[in-house]
C-alpha positions as CSV (number, residue, x, y, z in Angstrom):
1,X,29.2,68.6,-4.4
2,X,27.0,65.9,-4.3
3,X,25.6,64.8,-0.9
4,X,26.7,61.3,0.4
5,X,23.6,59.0,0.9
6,X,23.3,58.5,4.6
7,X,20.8,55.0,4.9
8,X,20.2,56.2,8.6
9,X,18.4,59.3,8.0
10,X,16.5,57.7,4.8
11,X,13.6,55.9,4.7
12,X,13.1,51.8,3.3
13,X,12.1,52.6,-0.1
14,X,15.0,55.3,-0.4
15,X,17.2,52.7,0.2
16,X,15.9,49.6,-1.4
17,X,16.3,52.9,-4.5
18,X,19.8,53.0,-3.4
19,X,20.8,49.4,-3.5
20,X,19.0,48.6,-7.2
21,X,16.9,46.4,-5.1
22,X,13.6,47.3,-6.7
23,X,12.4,49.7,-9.5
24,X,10.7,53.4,-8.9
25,X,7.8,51.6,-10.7
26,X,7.7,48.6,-7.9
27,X,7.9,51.0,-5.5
28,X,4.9,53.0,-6.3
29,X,2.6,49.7,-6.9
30,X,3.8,48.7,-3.0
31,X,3.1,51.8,-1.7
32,X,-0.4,51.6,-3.3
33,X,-1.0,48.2,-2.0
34,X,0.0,49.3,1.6
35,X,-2.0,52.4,1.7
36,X,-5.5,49.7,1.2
37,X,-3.7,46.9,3.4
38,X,-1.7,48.9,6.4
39,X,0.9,46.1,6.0
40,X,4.5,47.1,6.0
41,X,6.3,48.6,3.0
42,X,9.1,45.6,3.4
43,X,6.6,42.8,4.1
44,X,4.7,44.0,1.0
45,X,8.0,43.5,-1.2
46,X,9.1,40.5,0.1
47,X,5.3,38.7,-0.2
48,X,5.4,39.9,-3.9
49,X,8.9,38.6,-4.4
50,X,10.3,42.0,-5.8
51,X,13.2,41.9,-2.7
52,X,14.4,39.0,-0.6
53,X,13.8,38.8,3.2
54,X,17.4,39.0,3.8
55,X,17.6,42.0,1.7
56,X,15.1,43.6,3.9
57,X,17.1,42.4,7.4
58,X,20.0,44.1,5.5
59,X,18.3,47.3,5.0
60,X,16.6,47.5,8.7
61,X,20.1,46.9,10.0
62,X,21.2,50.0,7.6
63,X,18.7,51.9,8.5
64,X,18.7,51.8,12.0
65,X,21.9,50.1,12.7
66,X,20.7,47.4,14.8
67,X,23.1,43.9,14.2
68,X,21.5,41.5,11.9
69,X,20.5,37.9,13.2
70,X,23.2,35.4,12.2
71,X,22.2,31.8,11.3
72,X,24.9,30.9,14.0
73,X,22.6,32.8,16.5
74,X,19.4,31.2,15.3
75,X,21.0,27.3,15.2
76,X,21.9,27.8,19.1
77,X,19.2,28.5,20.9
78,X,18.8,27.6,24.6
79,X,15.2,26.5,25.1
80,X,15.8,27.2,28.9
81,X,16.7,30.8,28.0
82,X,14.2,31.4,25.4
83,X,11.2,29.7,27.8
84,X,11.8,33.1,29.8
85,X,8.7,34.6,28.1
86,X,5.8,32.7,27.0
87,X,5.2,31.2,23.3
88,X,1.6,33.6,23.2
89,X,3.6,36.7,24.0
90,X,6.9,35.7,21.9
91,X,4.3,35.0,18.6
92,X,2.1,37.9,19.0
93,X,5.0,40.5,19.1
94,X,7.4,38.7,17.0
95,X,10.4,38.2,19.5
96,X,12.2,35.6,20.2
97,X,15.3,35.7,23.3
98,X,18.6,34.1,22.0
99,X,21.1,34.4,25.1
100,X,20.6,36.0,28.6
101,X,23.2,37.5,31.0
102,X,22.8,38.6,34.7
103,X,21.9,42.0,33.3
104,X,20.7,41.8,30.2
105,X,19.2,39.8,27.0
106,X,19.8,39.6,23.6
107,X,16.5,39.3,21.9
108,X,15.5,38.8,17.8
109,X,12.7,41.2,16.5
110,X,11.1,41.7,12.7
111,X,10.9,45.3,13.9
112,X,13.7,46.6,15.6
113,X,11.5,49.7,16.3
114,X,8.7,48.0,18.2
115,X,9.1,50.2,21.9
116,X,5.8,48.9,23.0
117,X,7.3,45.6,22.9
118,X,10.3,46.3,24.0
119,X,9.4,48.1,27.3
120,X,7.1,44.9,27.5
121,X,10.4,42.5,27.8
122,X,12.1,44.9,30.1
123,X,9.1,44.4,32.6
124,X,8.5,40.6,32.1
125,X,12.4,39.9,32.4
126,X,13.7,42.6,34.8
127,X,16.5,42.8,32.3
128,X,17.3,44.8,29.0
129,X,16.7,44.0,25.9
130,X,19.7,43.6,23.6
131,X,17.7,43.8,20.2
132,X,18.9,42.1,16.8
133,X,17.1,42.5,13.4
134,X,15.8,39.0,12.1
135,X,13.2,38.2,9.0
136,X,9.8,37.5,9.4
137,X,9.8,33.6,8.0
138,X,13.4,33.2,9.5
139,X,12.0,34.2,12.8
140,X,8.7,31.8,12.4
141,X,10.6,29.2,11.9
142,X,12.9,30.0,14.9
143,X,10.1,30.2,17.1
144,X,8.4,27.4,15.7
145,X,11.7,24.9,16.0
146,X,12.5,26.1,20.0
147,X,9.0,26.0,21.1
148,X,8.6,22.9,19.6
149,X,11.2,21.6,21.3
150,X,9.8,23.1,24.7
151,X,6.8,21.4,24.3
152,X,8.4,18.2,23.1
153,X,10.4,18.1,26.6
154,X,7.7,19.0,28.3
155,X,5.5,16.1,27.1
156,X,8.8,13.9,27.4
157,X,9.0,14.8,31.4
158,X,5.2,14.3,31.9
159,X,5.7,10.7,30.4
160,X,8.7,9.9,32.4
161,X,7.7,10.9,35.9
162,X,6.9,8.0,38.0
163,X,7.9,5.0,36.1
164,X,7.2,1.4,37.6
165,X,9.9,-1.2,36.8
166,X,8.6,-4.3,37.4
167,X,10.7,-7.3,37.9
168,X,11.0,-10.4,36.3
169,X,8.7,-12.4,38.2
170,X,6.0,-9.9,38.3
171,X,5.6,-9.7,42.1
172,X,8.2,-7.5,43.4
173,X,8.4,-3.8,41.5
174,X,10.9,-1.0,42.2
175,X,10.0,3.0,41.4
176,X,12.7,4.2,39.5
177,X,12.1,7.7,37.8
178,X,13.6,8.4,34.4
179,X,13.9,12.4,34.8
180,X,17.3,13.4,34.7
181,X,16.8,16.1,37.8
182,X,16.1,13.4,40.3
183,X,19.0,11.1,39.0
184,X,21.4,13.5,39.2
185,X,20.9,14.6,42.7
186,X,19.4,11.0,44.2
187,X,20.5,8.3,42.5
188,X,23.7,6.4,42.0
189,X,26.2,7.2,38.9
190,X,25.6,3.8,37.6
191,X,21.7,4.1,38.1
192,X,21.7,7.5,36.5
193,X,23.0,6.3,33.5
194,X,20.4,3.2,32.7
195,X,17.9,5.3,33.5
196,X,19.2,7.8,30.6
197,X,19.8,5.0,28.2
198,X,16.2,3.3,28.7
199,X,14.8,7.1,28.3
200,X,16.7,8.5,25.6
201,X,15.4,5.0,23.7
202,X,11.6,5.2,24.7
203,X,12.3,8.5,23.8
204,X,13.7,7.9,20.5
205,X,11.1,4.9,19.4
206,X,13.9,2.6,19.6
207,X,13.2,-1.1,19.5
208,X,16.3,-2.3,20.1
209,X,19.4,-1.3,23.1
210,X,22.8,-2.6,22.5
211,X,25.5,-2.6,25.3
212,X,28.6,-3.4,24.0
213,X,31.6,-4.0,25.7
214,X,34.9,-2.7,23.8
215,X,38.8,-2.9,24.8
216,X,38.7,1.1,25.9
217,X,35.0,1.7,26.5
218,X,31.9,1.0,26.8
219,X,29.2,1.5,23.3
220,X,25.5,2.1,23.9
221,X,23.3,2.0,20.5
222,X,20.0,2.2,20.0
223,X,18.3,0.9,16.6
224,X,15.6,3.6,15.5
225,X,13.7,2.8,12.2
226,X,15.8,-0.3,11.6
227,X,19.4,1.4,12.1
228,X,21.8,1.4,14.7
229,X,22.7,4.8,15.8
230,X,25.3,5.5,19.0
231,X,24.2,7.4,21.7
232,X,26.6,7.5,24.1
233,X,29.9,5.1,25.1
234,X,30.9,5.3,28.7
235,X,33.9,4.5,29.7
236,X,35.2,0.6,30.2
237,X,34.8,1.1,34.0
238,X,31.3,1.4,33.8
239,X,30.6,-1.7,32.0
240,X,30.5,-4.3,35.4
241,X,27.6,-1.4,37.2
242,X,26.0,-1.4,33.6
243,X,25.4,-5.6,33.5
244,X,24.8,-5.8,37.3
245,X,22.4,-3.0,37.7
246,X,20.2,-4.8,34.6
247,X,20.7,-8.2,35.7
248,X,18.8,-7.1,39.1
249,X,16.1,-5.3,37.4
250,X,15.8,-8.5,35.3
251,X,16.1,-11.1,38.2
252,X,19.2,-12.5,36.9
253,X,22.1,-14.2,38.5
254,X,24.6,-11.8,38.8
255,X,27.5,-14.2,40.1
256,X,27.2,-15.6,36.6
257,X,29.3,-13.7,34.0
258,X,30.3,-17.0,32.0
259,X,26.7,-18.2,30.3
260,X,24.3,-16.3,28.6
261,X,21.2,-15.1,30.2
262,X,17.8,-14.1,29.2
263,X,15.3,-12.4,31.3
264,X,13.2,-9.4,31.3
265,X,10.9,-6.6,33.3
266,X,8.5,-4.3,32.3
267,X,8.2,-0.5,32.3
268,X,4.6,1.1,32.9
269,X,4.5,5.1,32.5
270,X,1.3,6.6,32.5
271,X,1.0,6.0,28.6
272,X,2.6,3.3,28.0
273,X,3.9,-0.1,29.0
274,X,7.0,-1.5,27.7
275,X,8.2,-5.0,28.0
276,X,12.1,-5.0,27.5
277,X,13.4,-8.8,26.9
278,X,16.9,-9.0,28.1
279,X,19.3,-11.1,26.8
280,X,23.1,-11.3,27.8
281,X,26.3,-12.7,26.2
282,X,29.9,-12.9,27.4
283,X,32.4,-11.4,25.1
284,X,36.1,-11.4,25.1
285,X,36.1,-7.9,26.9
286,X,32.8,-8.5,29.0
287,X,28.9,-9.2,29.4
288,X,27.3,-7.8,25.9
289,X,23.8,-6.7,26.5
290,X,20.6,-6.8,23.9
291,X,17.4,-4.9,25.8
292,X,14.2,-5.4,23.4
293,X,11.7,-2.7,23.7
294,X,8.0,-4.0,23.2
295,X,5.3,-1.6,23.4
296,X,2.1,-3.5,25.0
297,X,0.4,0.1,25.4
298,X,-2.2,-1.5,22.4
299,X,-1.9,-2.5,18.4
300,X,-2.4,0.5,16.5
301,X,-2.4,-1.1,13.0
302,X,-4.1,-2.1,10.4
303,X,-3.8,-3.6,7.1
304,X,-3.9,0.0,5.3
305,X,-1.7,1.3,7.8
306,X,1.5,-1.5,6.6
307,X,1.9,-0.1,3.4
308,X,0.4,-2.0,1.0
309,X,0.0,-1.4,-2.8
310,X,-3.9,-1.3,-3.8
311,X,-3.6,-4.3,-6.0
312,X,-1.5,-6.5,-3.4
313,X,-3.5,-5.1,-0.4
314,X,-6.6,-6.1,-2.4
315,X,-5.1,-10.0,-2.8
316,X,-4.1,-10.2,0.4
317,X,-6.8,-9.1,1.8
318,X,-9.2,-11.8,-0.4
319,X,-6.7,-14.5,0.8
320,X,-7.2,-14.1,4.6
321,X,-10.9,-14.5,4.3
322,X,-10.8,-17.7,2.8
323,X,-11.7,-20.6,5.5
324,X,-9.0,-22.9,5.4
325,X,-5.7,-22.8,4.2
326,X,-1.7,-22.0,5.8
327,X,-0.6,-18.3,4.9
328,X,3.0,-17.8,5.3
329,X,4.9,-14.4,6.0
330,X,8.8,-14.7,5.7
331,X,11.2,-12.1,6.1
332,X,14.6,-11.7,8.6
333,X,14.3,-10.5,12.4
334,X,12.7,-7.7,12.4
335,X,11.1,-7.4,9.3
336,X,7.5,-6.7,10.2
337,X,5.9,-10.1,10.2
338,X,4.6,-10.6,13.6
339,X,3.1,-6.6,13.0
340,X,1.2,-7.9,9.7
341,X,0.0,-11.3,10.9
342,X,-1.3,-9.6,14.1
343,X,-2.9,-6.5,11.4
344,X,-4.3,-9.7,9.9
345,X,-6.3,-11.3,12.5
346,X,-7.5,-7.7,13.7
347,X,-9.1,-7.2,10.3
348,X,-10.3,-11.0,10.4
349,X,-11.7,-10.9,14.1
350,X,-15.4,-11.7,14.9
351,X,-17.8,-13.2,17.4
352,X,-18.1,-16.4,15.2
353,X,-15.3,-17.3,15.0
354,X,-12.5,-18.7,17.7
355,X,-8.8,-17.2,16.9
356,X,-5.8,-18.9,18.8
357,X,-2.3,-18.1,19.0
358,X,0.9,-19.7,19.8
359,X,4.0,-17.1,20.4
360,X,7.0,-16.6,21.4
361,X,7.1,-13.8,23.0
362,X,3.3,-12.4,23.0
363,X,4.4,-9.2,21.5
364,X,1.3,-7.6,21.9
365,X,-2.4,-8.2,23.7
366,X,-5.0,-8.3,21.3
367,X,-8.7,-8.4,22.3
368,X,-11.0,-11.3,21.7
369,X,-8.4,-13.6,20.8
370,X,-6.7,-16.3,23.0
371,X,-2.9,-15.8,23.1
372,X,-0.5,-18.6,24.6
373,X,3.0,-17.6,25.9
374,X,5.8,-20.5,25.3
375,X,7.8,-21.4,28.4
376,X,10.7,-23.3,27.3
377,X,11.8,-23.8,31.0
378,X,8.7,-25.3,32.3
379,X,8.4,-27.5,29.0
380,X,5.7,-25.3,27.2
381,X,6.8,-25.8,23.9
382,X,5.5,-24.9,20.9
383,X,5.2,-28.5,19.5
384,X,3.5,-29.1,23.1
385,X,1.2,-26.1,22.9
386,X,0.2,-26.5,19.2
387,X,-1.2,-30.3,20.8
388,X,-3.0,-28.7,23.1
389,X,-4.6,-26.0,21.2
390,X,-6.2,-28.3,18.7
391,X,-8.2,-29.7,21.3
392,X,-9.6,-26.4,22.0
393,X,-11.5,-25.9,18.6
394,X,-10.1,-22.9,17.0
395,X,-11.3,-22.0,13.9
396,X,-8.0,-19.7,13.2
397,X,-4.1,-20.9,14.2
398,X,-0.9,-18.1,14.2
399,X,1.8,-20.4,14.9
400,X,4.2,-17.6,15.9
401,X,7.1,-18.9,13.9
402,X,8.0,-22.6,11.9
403,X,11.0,-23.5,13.6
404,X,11.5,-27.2,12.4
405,X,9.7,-30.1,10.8
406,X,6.9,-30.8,14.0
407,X,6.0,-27.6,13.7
408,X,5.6,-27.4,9.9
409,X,3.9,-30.4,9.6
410,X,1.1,-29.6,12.1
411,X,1.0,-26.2,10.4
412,X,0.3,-28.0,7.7
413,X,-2.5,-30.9,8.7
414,X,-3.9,-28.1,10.1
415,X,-5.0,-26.3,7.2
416,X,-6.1,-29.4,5.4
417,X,-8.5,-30.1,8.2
418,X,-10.6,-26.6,7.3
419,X,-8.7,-24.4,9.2
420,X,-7.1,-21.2,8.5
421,X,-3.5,-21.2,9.8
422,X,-0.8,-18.3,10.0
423,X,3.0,-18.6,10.6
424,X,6.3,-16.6,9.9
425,X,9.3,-18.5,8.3
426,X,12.6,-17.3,8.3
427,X,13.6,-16.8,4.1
428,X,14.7,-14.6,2.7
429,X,12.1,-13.7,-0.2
430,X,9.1,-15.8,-1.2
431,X,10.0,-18.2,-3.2
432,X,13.0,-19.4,-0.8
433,X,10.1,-19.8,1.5
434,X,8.3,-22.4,-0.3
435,X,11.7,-24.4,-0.9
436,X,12.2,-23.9,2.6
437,X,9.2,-25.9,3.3
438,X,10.7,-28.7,1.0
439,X,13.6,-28.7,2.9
440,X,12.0,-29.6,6.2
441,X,10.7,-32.6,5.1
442,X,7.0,-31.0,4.2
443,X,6.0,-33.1,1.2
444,X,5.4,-31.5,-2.3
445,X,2.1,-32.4,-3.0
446,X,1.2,-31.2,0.7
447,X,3.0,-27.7,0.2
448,X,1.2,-27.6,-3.1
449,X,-1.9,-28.2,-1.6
450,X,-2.5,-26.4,1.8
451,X,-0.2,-22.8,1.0
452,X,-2.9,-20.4,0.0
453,X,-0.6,-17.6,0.0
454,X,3.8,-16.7,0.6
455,X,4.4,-13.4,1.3
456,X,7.8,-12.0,1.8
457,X,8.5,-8.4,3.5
458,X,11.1,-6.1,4.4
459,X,10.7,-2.7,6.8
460,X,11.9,0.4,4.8
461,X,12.7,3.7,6.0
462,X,10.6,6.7,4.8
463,X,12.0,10.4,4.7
464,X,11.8,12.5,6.8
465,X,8.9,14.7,5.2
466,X,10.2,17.4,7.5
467,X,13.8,17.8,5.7
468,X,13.8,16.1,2.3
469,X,15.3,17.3,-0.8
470,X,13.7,16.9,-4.6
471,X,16.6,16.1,-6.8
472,X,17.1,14.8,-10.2
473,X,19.2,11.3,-9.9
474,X,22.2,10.5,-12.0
475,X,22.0,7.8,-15.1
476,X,24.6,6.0,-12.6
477,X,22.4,5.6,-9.9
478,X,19.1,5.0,-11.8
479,X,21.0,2.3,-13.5
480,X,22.0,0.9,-9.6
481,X,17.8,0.2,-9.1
482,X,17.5,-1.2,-12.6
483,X,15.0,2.7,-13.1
484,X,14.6,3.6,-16.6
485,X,14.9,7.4,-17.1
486,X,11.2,7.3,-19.0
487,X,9.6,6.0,-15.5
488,X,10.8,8.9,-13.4
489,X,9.0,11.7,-16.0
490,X,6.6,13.9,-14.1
491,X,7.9,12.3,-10.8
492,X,9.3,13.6,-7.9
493,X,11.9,12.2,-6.2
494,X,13.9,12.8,-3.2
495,X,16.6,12.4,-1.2
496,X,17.4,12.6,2.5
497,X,18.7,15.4,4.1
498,X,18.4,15.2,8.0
499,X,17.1,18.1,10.8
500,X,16.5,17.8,14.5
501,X,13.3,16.0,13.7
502,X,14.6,12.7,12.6
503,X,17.9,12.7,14.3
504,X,19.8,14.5,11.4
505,X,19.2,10.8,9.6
506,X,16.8,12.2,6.8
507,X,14.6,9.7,7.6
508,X,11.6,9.1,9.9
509,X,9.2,6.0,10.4
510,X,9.4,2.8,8.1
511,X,6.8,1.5,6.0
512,X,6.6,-2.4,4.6
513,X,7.4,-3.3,0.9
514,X,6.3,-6.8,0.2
515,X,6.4,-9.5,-2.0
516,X,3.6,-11.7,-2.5
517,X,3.5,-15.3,-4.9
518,X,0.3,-15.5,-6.8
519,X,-0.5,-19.9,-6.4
520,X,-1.9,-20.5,-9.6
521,X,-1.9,-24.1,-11.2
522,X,1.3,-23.2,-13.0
523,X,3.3,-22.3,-9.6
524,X,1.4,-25.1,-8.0
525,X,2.6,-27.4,-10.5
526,X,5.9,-26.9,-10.2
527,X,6.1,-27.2,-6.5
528,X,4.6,-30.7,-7.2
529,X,7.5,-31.3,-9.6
530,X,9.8,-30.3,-6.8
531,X,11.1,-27.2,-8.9
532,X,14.0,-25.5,-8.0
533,X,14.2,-22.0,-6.7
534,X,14.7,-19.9,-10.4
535,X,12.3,-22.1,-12.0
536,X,9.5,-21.0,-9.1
537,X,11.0,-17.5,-9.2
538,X,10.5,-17.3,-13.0
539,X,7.2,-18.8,-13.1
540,X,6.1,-16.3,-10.2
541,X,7.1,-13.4,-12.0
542,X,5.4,-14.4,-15.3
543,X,2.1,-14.9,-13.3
544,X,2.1,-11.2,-11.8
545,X,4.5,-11.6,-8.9
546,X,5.8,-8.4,-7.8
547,X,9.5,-8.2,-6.3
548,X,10.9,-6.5,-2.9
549,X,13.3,-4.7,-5.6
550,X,10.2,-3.6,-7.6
551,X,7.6,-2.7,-5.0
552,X,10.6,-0.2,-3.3
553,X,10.9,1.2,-6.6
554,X,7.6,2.2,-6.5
555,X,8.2,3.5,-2.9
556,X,10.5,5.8,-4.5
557,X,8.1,7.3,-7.1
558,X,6.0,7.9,-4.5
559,X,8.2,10.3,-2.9
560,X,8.1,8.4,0.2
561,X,11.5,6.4,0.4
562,X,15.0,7.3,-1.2
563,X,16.9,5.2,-4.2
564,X,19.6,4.7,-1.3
565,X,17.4,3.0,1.2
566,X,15.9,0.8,-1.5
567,X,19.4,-1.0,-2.2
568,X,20.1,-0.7,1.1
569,X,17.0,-3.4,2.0
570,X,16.7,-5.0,-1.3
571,X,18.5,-7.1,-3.4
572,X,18.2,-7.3,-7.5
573,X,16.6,-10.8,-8.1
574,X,18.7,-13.0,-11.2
């Protein structure tokens, strides 16, 4: 009778034999290779890709009949409970804890078998170890994703403690700590919970806070990377504490609840200092609320950093060197302008020269250059400033934005007079912005004359480099972009995905696409002709102008954006 194969009493090889998992011939080459390297038998097969780490999981669990790790397990870890022994000792003995009782805990180890460890976690924990088999890359990337997110909370709370909101008017400040802890046991409900809004945003790189009153509740989003994601929505109730408690940290009237309102206050951690504009707007079920998150911590860009194509970086870069001239960047709210006119004058900065700027707001402080804050209230107008400033000899003018025709044509008399002038224009691509000009009342022959360069730019998300997926696209959705089949050969492309890093979104960061107009004689002709806007669109493109739609594509074959977020941003021009 032949005997039954018992996987307890045999060893690894035996039954890996047993299964068909790997040849006698494999198994002699692996037992070679481990007599010269002292590695493991099963590490040994899975490095040379002969068995599959779950296979190996399956036969420790077989072997010794410990439970094997399920992804269930491993998805719901408790960083509390696994921070009960330290990251050194958890990676040097490859353990991880995944739950804990009064008496016990359950812990995940590549070997089962380790007593040296085990007796180790009995002495560090007081409690007893509960041991379940898990895979050796499985269980790096485990460890890696919870003590990760240790030291990412960690860091978070080190940033949050002791946060300075300062008031409107600058002179009276209030201590109010973000950390969760303290709110829960000191503060007020209603306190509490701006204090988790404003840190779950700072925390999430959120520009943008929207409070928005609904019939049965209350909606709090956030807009990360460009997108408005929900966070939270409080019930209806809360919605008078939310407006009043901001209204007072703004300096606000909070009798009024029939007028708008804008105001704002600061918050200064230890790293960074973040102006928050405030604007509210009664609705038909309330106060809406719009927070604006400015980092003034510093300006960490630069021209290379925006995103720019070699050849377009390379023009752009040749135009803002000129002496004289107006430079126009267009794009919606939110679109990156301020970011690459401010990268602009960064790169342009020297001791010779005297730079001048007229915002609204003063987004952030650069050094060596005079920056002046509009006041509407106290009559500080831009058309007021801009009079002003000329009499203080700048060589270099950023007009924050072209609001009407004063302000264009100083813009413009400007840069005939020598100067170098930057602005922003609301348009939606670059050629709309020169027939925007037109439309204010700027004469042709002016326009024609004093635009050195129109650039038109969009903020696109990247993916998540942490999470996305290589995939071949459908004739369908190449055919979507306007992407011929022959462009994507030997490319790469991916998709989004999502993971813990980027919010489950699939996509972290933005980067700019842009779209600049070349002004040669045959564009500048036909803004002296007063050309419409498909005449100066196909004129552009015939002398090397480069679309939004175009310059994402290339995005795309880059690996760095997704066909999806390009039609998202981008429209296909006629």
């Amino acid at each position: 009778m032949e005997q039954q194969f018992n996987p307890q009493s045999s060893r690894i090889g035996e039954i890996l034999l047993h299964m068909n998992k790997v040849s006698e011939s494999q198994l002699q080459e692996a037992l070679i290779e481990q007599k010269s390297t002292k590695n493991k038998l099963g590490v040994i097969l899975v490095k040379n890709g002969i068995i599959q780490e779950d296979d190996l999981v399956h036969v420790y669990s077989l072997q010794l009949g410990y439970q094997k790790a399920n992804d269930e397990l491993l998805l719901n870890i408790d960083p509390k409970v696994a921070s009960i022994i330290p990251e050194e000792f958890a990676r040097q003995n490859s353990v991880l804890v995944l739950e804990k009782s009064n008496t016990s805990i359950k812990v995940a180890m590549e070997d089962p078998e380790d007593i040296t460890c085990i007796d180790a976690l009995e002495r560090l924990t007081g409690l007893v170890p509960d041991v379940v088999v898990v895979g050796p890359n499985t269980l790096k990337q485990a460890l890696d994703d919870v003590y990760g997110e240790i030291k990412k909370s960690g860091e978070e709370k080190e940033v949050f403690e002791g946060i300075t909101v300062i008031s409107g008017d600058d002179e009276q400040k209030e201590e109010v700590d973000l950390s969760p802890e303290n709110a829960s046991t000191e503060d007020a409900p209603i306190v509490k919970l701006v204090n988790m809004i404003l840190q779950e945003s700072i925390k999430e790189r959120a520009t943008d806070i929207h409070i928005e009153p609904q019939e049965n509740n209350v909606s709090v989003r956030i807009r990360i990377d460009g997108v408005l994601q929900t966070i939270m929505t409080p019930p209806a109730a809360s919605l008078s504490g939310l407006v009043t408690r901001i209204k007072i940290l703004s300096k606000l009237n909070i009798a009024e609840k029939r007028l708008p309102q804008d105001g704002r206050f600061t918050i200064k951690t230890k790293e960074k200092e973040i102006d928050v504009r405030v604007s509210i707007l009664p609705t038909i079920y309330g106060e809406k609320i719009v927070m604006r998150l400015l980092d003034k911590s510093g300006f960490a860009y630069n021209l290379e950093s925006l995103g720019f194509q070699k050849d377009l970086y390379k023009i752009f870069r040749e135009v803002i060197s000129q002496p004289y001239g107006l430079i126009i960047v267009s794009g919606p709210t939110g679109s990156g302008k301020s970011t690459s006119l401010y990268a602009s004058l960064k790169e342009i900065k020297n001791d010779m020269i005297n730079i001048t700027t007229v915002e609204d707001p003063v987004e952030y402080q650069l050094e060596g250059i005079n920056q002046v804050q509009v006041f509407d209230s106290i009559g500080l107008t831009f058309e007021s400033s801009l009079k002003f400033i000329l009499r203080q000899d700048p060589d270099i003018l950023l007009i924050g934005e072209i609001r009407d025709k004063e302000t264009a044509d100083i813009a413009v008399k400007f840069s005939l007079t020598g100067h170098l002038v930057f602005s922003t224009l609301h348009a939606n691509d670059a050629v709309s912005t020169i027939t925007r000009l037109l439309d204010m009342g700027v004469p042709p022959f002016l326009v024609g004359s004093c635009v050195k360069l129109v650039m038109a730019q969009r903020l696109i998300r990247k993916l998540c480099e942490h999470c996305r997926e290589e995939y071949d696209p459908g004739e369908k959705e190449l055919q979507s972009i306007g992407l011929k089949r022959d462009r994507i050969k030997e490319k790469t492309l991916y998709k989004a995905k999502g993971c813990r890093e980027c919010r489950d979104t699939g996509y972290l960061g933005r980067t700019g696409i842009f779209e600049l107009i070349p002004m040669t004689k045959d564009v500048r002709a036909l803004i002296y002709n007063n050309a419409n806007e498909d005449e100066l669109r196909v004129c552009a493109l015939k002398e090397g102008m480069v679309s939004l739609r175009e310059c994402g594509i290339q995005k795309i074959l880059e690996g760095s954006t997704s066909i999806h977020e390009v039609l998202r941003i981008t429209m296909e021009n006629a």
